[in-house]
Residue, then its C-alpha position, 0 to 999 in steps of 0.5 A: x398623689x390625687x390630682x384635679x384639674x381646675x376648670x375656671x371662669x372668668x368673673x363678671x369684672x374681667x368680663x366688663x373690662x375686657x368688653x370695654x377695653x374693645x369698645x363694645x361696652x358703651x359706658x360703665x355700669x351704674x355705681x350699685x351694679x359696679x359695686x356689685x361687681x366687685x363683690x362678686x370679683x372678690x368672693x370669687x378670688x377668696x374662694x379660689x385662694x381657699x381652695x388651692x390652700x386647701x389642696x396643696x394642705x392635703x397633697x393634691x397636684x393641682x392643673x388650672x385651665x380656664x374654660x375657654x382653654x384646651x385641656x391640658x392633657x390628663x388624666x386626672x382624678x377629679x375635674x373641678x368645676x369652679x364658678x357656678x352651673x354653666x361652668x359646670x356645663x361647659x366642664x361636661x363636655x370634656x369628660x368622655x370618660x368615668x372621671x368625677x366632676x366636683x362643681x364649685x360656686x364661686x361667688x354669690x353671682x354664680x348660680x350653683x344647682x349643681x354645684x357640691x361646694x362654695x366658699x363655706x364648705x369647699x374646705x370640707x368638700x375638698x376632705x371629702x374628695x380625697x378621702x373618698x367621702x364625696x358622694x355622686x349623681x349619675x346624670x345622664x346626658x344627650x347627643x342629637x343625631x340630625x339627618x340631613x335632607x341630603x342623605x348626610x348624618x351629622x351628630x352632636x359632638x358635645x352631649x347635653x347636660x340640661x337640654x336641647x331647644x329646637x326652633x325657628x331662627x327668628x324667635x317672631x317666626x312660628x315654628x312649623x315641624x312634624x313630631x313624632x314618638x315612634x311611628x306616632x306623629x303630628x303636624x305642628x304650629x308653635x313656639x318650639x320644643x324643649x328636650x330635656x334630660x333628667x338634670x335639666x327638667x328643673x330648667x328651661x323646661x320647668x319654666x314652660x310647665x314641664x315635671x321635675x325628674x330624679x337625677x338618675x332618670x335615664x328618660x329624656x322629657x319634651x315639651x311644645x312651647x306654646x303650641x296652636x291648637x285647634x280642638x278639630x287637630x286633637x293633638x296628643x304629642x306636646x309633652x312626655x317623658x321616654x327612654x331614648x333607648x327604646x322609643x325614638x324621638x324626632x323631628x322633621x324641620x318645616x320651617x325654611x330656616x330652623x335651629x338647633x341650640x345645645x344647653x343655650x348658647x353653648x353649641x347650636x346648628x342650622x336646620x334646613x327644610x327636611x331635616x330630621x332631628x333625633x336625640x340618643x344617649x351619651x355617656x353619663x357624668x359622675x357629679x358631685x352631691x351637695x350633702 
């Protein structure tokens, strides 16, 4: 018998109400956004109706979690991913393994880039997987090795699916770091750098001017956000692409109080005066292919 564990967000709805049962919401929102709410409440409910329906049609044990939960213990044949790309994400982290990951766009609220199904087709999809018709990506991901001042080593324990964004704490701050590409390096004055993987090249880093990547690209890209740069300083180390394996990558902290941040909010950590950040494979994810 297959079985899949569902990973579940909760809707934006139950996130407002939650907020503002704690007070931390001022006041409700105004009524176009609440009706938008609660369309995007409903679809999401239909389509996770439609898609336990259809697994329990076709025989497939089914396991729930929501993603803020601990996983309950597998194994399990496939994860699926339902809500949109950052579920998607924080679904990643726990894969360590070669166990299929099938994203699930629940609503029209949720971004779905990454996501194989939605409420149209996850019927379709859901076929698909128990025969073993589903296509998959290899994506490759990162972890960030950082080397304290102090002689400690510390690394990431979650792997980037998208992206690292090293920068100063305060966004007003200037980022002040030496980078380097081998023995290559630089001393630089800028808004901070995007490490990116090849899934993550159309994210953040696109915004910033960066190249889209095939998926299976093992390559990380690194782009410099809005570097000062004087014609006398002839700057060469602002954007590229290079395989982790071969070529190391890193950066040494100049500011008295930088960070780290992992696929946005979801993992970031203090850098001190003199730390060094470098960036090395991780295992790769299988994900499922929108056909």
């Amino acid at each position: 018998m297959t079985s899949v564990l569902i990973i579940r967000k909760s809707t934006n709805l139950e996130q407002y109400h939650q907020l503002y049962a704690q007070k931390l919401m001022p006041a409700k929102p105004e009524a176009r956004y609440f009706e938008f709410l609660n369309r995007a409440h409903a679809e999401h409910y239909a389509c996770l109706d439609k898609l336990k329906t259809t697994l329990q049609s076709l025989g497939v044990k089914i396991t729930e979690a929501s993603r803020t939960d601990e996983w309950p213990r597998g194994p399990f044949d496939f994860i699926l991913a339902f809500g949109g790309d950052g579920t998607l994400i924080t679904a990643s982290y726990g894969i360590q393994d070669a166990t299929p990951l099938i994203g699930i766009r629940s609503s029209s609220a949720s971004v779905g880039f990454l996501c194989a199904a939605d409420l149209e087709n996850v019927e379709t999809v859901m076929r698909q997987m128990v025969e073993g018709r589903l296509n998959f990506d290899l994506r490759h991901r990162l972890k960030a090795r950082i080397q304290r001042v102090d002689g400690s080593v510390e690394v990431s324990r979650m792997a980037a699916l998208n992206d690292f964004l090293f920068a100063a704490t305060s966004p007003s701050v200037t980022s002040r770091y030496r980078i380097g590409v081998g023995d290559a390096s630089e001393l630089h004055k800028s808004s901070g750098i995007w490490i990116a993987t090849a899934t993550g090249s159309s994210a953040a880093i696109a915004a910033a001017g960066g190249q889209a990547m095939s998926s299976d690209d093992p390559r990380l890209q690194f782009m410099v956000r809005e570097l000062y740069h004087r014609e006398e300083d002839n700057l060469k180390l602002y954007t590229g692409l290079l395989n982790p394996e071969e070529v190391e990558f890193w950066i040494e902290n100049q500011c008295p109080s930088a960070m780290l941040a992992l696929d946005g909010e979801k993992w970031t950590v203090a850098l001190r005066f003199g730390d060094r950040v470098s960036f090395v494979k991780s295992e790769p994810v299988r994900i499922a292919r929108r056909s």
